[in-house]
N, C-alpha and C positions, 0 to 999 in steps of 0.2 A: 470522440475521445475526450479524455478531462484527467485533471489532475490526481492523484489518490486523495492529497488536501480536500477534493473537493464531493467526494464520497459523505454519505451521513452516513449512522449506525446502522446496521443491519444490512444495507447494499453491500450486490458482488461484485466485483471485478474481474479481468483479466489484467497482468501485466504484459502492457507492449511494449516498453520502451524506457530506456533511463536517459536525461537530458546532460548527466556531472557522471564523468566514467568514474571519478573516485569513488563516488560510493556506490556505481555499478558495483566494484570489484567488491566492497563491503555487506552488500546486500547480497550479491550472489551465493555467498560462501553462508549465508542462512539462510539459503532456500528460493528469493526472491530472483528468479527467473524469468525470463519475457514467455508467456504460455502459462504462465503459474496461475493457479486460482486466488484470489484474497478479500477477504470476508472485513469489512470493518465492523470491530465489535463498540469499540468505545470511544470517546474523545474527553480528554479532560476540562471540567468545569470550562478555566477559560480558553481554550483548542489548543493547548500544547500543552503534552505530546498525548498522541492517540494509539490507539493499539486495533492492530490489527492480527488478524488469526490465516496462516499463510504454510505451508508443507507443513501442515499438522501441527501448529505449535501457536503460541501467541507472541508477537512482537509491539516492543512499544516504539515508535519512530518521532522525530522532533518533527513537529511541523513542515522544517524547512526542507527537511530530508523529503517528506512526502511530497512538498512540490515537483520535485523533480524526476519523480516516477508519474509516468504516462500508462494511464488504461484506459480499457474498453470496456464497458458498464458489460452485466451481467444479469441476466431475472435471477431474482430471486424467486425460493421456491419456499 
């Protein structure tokens, strides 16, 4: 398991797990669910914030947000 921080572009993910319930309950209410698929599309020049693509849509999240979401790497296809 690893960080979503710690994802580079074009890697999948699964979400497992959020470490700060605050912004569980923030993330959940756009899509970000433990089971959810999420696709890192970009990260900004110097790494924050990055954008990821997650229930169909795009999300940009602050670095520190993404530390504390826990996945399970995914093949890419």
């Amino acid at each position: 398991m690893k960080r979503l921080s710690e994802l580079v572009p074009g890697q999948k993910a699964i979400i497992h797990s959020f470490e700060n319930d605050e912004i569980f309950l923030k993330l959940m209410e756009m899509g970000c669910v433990p089971g959810e698929e999420v696709l890192m599309e970009m990260q900004a020049p110097l790494g924050d914030p990055i954008s990821i693509k997650v229930a169909g849509y795009q999300l940009s999240l602050r670095l520190e947000e993404a530390q504390s979401i826990i996945v399970t790497t995914a093949k890419t296809t």
